[in-house]
C-alpha positions, 0 to 999 in steps of 0.5 A: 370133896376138891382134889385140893382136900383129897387125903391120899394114902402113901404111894404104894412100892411094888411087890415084885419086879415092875415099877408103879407108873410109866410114862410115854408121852403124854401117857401114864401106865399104872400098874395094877394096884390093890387094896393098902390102907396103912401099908397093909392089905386090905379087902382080902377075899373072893366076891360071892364068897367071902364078900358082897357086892357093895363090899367089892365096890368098897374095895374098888373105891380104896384101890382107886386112891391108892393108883390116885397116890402113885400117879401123884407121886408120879406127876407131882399134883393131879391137876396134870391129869387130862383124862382117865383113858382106860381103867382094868378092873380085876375082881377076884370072884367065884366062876357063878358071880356075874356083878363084876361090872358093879365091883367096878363101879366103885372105882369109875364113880370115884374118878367121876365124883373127884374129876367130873365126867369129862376127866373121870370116866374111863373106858373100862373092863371089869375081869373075874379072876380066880384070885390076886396076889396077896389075896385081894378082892380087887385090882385096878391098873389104869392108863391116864392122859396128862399134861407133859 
């Protein structure tokens, strides 16, 4: 799949105080984002809990197209990305489950398939946390270079 026949859901509104993106420069700030499909949440739950691994990176792979939908709206096309810089992945898991890094997959292996390597793999920290707002399983903030 092409950048070109990339179906992204609507460019999600902020539930709270903070705008979705901000720019400096040549930089583009993210804020995190969860799960929508529909306008509704989605992939609610705590890895090794309520969900699997695999599920996680679902998950993952669903929030990186709907950052994907703010940076559009952003930009205007993401042909003016140059480069995912950073990605911050946060994975609402119990204190014992240690996959956080393969939740986060889902996310980098999607930029990666869409951007090619050279673009679409950031560094990345992937964080357990007790739990998100809303109830996600996953949230992803990112900061991403772009053409000014």
């Amino acid at each position: 799949m092409t950048l070109d026949e990339l179906e992204l859901p609507e460019a999600n509104t902020p539930v709270g105080g903070y705008v979705m993106a901000a720019r400096h420069g040549d930089l583009v700030f993210v804020s995190g984002h969860g799960s929508f499909e529909g306008g509704e949440p989605r992939h609610l739950g705590r890895l090794g809990q309520t969900l699997t691994t695999e599920e996680g990176a679902e998950a993952a792979a669903v929030v990186t197209l709907n950052l994907l939908a703010t940076l559009k709206k952003e930009l205007g096309n993401l042909g003016r990305v140059r480069r995912f810089v950073k990605l911050v992945v946060f994975v609402s898991s119990t204190p014992d489950y240690a996959e956080q890094h393969l939740v986060a997959n889902g996310a980098t292996d999607t930029l990666v398939r869409l951007f090619g390597e050279d673009i679409g793999r950031p560094a990345r920290s992937a964080i357990g946390v007790a739990g998100l707002p809303l109830g996600f399983a996953v949230e992803i903030e990112a900061v991403v270079e772009v053409d000014e």
